[in-house]
C-alpha positions in Angstrom: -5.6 -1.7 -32.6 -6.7 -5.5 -33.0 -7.5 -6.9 -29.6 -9.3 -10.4 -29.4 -10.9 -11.2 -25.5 -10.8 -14.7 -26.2 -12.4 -14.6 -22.3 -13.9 -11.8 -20.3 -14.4 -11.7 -16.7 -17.9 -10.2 -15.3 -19.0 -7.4 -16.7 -18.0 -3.4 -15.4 -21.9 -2.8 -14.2 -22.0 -5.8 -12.1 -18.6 -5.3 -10.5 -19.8 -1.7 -9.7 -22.7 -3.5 -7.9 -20.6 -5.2 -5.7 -18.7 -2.4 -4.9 -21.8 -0.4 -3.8 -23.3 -3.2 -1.6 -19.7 -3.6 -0.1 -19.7 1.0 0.4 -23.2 0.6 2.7 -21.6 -2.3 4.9 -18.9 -1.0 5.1 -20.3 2.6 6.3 -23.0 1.1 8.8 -20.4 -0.7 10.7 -17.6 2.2 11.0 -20.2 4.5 11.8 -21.4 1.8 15.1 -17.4 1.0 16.0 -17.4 4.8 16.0 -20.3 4.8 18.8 -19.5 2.0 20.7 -16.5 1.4 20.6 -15.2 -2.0 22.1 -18.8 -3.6 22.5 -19.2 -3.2 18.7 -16.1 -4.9 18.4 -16.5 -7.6 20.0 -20.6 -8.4 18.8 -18.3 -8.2 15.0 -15.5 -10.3 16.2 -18.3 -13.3 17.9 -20.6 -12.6 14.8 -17.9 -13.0 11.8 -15.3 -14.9 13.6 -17.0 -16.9 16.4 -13.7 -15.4 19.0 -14.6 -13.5 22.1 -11.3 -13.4 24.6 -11.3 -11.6 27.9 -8.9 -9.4 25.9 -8.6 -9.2 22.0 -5.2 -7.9 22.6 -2.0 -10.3 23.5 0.0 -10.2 26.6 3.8 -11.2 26.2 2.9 -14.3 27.7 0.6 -15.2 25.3 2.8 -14.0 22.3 5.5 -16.5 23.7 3.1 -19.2 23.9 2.2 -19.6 20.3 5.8 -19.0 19.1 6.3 -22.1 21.1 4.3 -23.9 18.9 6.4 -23.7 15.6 9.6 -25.4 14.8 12.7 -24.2 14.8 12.3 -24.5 10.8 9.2 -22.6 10.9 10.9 -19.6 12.8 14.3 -20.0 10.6 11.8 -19.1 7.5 9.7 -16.4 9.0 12.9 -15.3 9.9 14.8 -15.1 6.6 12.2 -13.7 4.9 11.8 -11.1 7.3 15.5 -10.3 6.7 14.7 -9.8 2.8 12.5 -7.7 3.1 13.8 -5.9 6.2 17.2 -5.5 3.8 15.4 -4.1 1.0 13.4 -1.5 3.1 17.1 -0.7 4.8 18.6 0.0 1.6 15.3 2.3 0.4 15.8 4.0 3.6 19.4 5.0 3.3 18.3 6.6 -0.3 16.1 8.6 1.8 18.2 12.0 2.9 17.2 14.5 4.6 18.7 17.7 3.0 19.6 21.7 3.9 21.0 24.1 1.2 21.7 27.3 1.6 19.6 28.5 -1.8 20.7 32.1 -1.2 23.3 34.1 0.4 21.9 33.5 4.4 18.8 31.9 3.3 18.6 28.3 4.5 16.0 25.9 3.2 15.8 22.1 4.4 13.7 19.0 4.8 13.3 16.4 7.5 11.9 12.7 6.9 10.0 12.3 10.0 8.1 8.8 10.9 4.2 8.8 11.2 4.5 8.6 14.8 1.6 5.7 14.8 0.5 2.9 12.2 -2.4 0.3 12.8 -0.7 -2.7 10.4 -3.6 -5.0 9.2 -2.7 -8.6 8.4 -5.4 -10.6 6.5 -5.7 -14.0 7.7 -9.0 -15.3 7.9 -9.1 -18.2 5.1 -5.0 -18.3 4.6 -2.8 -16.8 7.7 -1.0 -13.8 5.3 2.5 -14.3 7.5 3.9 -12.7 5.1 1.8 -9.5 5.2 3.3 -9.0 8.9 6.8 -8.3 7.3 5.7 -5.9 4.8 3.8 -3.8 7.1 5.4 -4.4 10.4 8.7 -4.8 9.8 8.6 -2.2 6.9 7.0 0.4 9.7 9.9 -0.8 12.2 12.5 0.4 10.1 11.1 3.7 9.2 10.8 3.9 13.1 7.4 4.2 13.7 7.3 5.0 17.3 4.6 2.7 17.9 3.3 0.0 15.3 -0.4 -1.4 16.5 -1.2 -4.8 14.6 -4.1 -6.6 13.8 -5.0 -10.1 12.2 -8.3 -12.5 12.5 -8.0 -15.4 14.6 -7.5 -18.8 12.3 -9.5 -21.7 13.2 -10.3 -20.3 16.3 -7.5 -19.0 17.6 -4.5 -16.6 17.0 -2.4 -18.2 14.2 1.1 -18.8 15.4 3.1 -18.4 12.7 1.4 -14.5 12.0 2.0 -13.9 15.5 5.6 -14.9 15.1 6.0 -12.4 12.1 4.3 -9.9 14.0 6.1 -10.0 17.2 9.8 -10.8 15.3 8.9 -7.5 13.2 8.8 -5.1 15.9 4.7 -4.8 16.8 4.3 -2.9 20.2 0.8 -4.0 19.9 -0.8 -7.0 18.6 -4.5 -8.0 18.4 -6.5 -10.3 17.3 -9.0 -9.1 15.5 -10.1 -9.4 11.9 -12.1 -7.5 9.1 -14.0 -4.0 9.4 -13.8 -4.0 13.1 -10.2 -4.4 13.3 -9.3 -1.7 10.6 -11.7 0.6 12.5 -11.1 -0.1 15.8 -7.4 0.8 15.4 -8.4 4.5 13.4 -11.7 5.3 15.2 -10.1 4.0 19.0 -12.1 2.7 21.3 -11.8 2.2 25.2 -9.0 -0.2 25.1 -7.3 0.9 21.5 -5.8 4.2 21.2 -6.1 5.2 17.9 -3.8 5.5 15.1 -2.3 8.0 12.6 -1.9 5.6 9.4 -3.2 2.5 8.7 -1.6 0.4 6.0 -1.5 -3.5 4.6 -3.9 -5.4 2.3 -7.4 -7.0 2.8 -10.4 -8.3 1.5 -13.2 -5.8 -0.3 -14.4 -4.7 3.6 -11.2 -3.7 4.8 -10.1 -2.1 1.8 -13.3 0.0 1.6 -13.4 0.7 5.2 -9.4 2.2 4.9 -10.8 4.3 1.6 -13.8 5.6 3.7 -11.1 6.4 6.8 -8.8 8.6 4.2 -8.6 12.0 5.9 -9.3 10.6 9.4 -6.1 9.0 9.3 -3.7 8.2 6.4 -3.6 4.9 4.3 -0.7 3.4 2.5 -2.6 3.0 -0.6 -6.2 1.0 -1.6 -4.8 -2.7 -1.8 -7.7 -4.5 -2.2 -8.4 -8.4 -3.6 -5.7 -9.6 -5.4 -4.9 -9.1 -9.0 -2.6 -10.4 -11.3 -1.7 -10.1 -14.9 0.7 -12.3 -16.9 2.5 -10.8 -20.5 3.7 -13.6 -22.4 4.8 -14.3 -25.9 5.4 -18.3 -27.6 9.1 -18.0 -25.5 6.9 -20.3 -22.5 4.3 -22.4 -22.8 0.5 -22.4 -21.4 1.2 -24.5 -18.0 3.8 -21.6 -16.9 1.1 -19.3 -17.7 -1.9 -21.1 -16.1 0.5 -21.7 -13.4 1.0 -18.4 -12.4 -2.7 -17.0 -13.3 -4.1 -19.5 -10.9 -1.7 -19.4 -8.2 -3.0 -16.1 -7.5 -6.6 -16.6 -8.2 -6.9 -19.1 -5.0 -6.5 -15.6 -2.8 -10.3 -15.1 -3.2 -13.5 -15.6 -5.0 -12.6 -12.0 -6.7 -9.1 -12.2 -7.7 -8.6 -11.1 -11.2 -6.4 -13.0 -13.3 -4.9 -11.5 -17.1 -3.2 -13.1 -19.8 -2.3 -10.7 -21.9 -0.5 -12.4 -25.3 -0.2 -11.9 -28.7 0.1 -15.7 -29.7 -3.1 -17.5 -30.3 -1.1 -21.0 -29.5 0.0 -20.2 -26.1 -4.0 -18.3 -25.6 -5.3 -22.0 -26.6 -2.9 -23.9 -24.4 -3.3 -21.7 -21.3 -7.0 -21.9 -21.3 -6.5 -25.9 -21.4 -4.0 -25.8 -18.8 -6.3 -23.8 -16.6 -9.0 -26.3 -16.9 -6.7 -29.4 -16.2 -5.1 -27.6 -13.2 -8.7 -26.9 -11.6 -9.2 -30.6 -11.6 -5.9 -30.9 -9.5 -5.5 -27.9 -7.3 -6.8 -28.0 -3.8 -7.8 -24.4 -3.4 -9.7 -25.3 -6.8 -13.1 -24.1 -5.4 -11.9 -20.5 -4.8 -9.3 -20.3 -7.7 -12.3 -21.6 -10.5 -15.1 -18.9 -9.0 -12.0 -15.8 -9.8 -10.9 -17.7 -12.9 -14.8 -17.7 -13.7 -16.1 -14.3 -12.8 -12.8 -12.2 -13.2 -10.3 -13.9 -15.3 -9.3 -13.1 -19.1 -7.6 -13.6 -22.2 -6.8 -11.2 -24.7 -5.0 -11.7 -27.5 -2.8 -8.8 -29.1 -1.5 -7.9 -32.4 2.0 -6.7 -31.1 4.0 -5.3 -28.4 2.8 -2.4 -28.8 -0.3 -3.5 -27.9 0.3 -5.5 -25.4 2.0 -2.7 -23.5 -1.1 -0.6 -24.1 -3.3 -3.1 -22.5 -1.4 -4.1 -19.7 -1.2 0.2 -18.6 -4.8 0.1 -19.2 -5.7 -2.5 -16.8 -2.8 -1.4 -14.2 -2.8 -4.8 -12.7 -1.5 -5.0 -9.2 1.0 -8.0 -10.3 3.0 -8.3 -13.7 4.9 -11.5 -14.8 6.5 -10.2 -17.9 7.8 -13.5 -20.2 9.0 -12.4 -23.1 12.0 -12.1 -25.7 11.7 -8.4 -24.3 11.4 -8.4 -20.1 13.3 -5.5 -20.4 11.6 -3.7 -22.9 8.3 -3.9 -20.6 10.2 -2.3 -17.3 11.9 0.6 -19.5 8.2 1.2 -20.9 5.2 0.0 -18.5 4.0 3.0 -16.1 1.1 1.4 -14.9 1.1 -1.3 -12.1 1.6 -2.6 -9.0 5.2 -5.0 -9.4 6.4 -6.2 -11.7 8.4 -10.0 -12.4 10.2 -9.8 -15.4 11.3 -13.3 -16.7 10.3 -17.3 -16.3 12.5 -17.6 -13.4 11.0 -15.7 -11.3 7.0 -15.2 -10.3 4.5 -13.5 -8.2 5.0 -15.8 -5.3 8.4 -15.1 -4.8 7.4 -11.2 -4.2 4.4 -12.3 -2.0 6.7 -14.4 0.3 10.2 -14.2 0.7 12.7 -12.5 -1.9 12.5 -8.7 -0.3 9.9 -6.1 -2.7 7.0 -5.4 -0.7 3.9 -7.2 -1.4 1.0 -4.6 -0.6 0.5 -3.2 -4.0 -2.0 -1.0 -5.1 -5.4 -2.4 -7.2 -8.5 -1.5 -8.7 -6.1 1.0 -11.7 -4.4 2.5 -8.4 -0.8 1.9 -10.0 -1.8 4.9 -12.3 -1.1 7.3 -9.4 0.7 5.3 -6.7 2.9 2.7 -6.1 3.4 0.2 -3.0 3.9 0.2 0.4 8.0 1.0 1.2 9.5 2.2 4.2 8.9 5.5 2.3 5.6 5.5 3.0 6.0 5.5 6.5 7.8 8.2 6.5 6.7 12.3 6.5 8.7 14.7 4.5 8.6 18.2 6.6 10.4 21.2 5.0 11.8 24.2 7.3 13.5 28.3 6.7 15.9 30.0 8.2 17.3 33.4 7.3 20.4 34.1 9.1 21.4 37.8 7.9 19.7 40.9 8.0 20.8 41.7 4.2 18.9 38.5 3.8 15.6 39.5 5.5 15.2 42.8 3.9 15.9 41.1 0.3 13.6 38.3 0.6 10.9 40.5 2.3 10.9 42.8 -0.1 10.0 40.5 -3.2 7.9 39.0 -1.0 6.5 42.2 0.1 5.3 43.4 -3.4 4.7 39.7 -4.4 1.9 40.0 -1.3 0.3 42.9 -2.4 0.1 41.9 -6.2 -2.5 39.0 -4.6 -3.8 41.2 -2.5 -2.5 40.6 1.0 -2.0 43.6 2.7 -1.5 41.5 6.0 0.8 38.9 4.5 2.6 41.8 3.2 3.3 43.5 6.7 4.6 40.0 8.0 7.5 41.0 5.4 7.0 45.1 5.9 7.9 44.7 9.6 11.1 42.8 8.9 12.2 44.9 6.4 11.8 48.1 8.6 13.1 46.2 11.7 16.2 45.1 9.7 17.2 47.0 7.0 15.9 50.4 8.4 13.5 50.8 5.1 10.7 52.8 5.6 7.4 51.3 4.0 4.2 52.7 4.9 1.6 50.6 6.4 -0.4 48.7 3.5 1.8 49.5 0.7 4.4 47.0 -1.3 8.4 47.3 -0.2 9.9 49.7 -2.8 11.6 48.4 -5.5 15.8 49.0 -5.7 18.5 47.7 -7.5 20.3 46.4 -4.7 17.2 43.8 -4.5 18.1 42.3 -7.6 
């Protein structure tokens, strides 16, 4: 394999650094939400976002207020792209049966999808308001029917961002506060005086809130570890560098640790993209935060083939993928690694973040090798039951699982099926030894 990094981002060592200082933050601060509850809170909430309310939590009143303040544009957008992604999540639902065969004469096995019966939605929104992080999460949760959906997002410039709030409410929250970071993503698993705690939390975050939901798993459940923003783009000379610098960037302005991939095997369009990228950062507003990811985190690498390319792109398991090739197709038949993926020019990573209907919390950090995104799925709990309706069926069962017991050693787990089998199929098994074996078994 010939692979060319015509740029690297910073090195493995010092991105493990990072991670470690963020682990002890992170740790300290769960462990005092976890002792004092709402007065921790809010020191966290006047220390990182300079916001102290009588209550961090909105009355109806309130919630009414700031919807007052859009347009009627402003809510006709919120609202359509809720509806995407509402109809997508409706349609993964309906896929979603629950099932009971009879597997054996009067042996009946099914399995019920059952809601998590609460879900703390966070919705990042400190440096951009993430409005639409309220419909992937809230709305999402909503149509599982998550009996009650708690959500959380930082105040923006002082005060609760009215378009987020919007998304929130229009989604289906029972609950919304406004609270950002660590203390919000603990307050609503740890509970405090005022915040009943939660079953699940799910939705993205920066490097804090992503490590605090990893260091909650077990507590409570997580969607998945979605944490800075990454994003990869697969190209061959079919587009040109601008597309490609275009799309790299756009997602590189999330933070100041946002990968960004190219992943090509023409050194033309390598060339070009890099010069793009530097033009663009002379033009682009969120140029400060976009040219510290493109800096620290973003890459080239130049491939030999397809082949390679493929291999790469499952290597890294980006969180985004815009495939543009002569072979989109190819890549979706093939990848198995990664978070989305946006096959073809015509569409991009935006489109997914914002309105057309896939979910946007994706997993990072090589998560795609095991998981994949938030869906309704995801809200939902997949309980199995038994029933045996016959006697002929109780003495069969119990009599494999009888001797199956007592092969592993279980004398008690083999009386559970003893008892049954005496009870009804008047078979006499003595106290500690296996069902006997007959034909009519079989």
């Amino acid at each position: 394999m010939t692979i060319d990094y015509l740029k690297r981002g910073k090195p493995a060592n010092e991105r493990a650094e990072d991670d470690a200082k963020t682990r002890a933050v992170v740790e300290a601060t769960l462990a005092d939400i976890e002792k004092r509850g709402d007065a921790a809170v809010r020191e966290l909430s006047e220390k990182f976002d300079g916001y102290s309310p009588a209550s961090y939590r909105l009355s109806e009143a309130e919630i009414a207020a700031l919807m007052a303040e859009l347009s009627d544009r402003e809510l006709a957008d919120i609202r359509f792209a809720q509806e995407q992604v509402v109809k997508f999540a409706q349609a993964q639902r309906d896929s979603m049966l629950d099932i009971e065969v009879e597997t054996l004469p009067g042996v009946i096995l099914g399995h019920k999808n059952i809601p998590v019966q609460s879900v703390g939605c966070y919705v990042p929104g400190g440096k951009f308001p993430m409005v639409a992080s309220a419909h992937m999460s809230v709305a999402t949760a909503s149509v599982a029917g998550v009996p009650r959906i708690v959500a959380c997002t930082p105040p923006w410039q002082g005060k609760p961002n009215p378009a987020v709030i919007a998304a929130m409410h229009l989604g289906g929250a029972h609950e919304i506060y406004v609270l950002g970071g660590i203390q919000a993503v603990g307050a609503m698993a740890l509970g405090t005086e005022t915040i009943e705690p939660v079953h699940m939390l799910v939705g993205p975050g920066n490097a804090f809130v992503a490590e605090a939901k990893r260091q909650l798993y077990g507590r409570v459940g997580i969607d998945l570890f979605a944490g800075p923003t990454e994003t990869m783009v697969i190209a061959d000379d079919t587009v040109d560098g601008e597309l490609c610098a275009t799309d790299l960037l756009g997602q590189a302005e999330h933070g100041y640790n946002s990968p960004a991939v190219l992943v090509t095997n023409s050194r033309k369009l390598a060339e070009e993209t890099l010069s793009e990228i530097d033009r663009i950062l002379t033009i682009l507003p969120t140029a400060d935060t976009a040219r510290t990811s493109w800096e620290e985190y973003g890459e080239v690498i130049l491939c030999d083939s397809y082949d390679e390319m493929l291999a790469v792109a499952d290597d890294i398991a980006s969180e985004h993928v815009q495939v543009m090739t002569d072979r989109d197709d190819w890549f979706l038949e093939n990848m198995t690694c990664y978070g989305a993926l946006f096959l073809g020019a015509r569409t991009n990573v935006a489109n997914g973040d914002k309105v057309i209907g896939t979910n946007h919390t994706l997993p990072t950090k090589k998560a795609g090798r095991y998981t994949g995104g938030l869906w309704v799925g995801k809200f939902l709990k997949t309980h199995s039951y038994q029933k045996v309706l016959t006697d002929e069926a109780a003495v069969m069962i119990g009599e494999y699982g009888s001797r199956l017991c007592m092969l592993e050693g279980f004398v008690g787990h083999a009386e559970q099926c003893n008892i049954r089998v005496r009870r009804y199929g008047g078979v006499n098994v003595p106290y500690g030894e296996g069902a006997p074996h007959r034909e009519a078994a079989e």
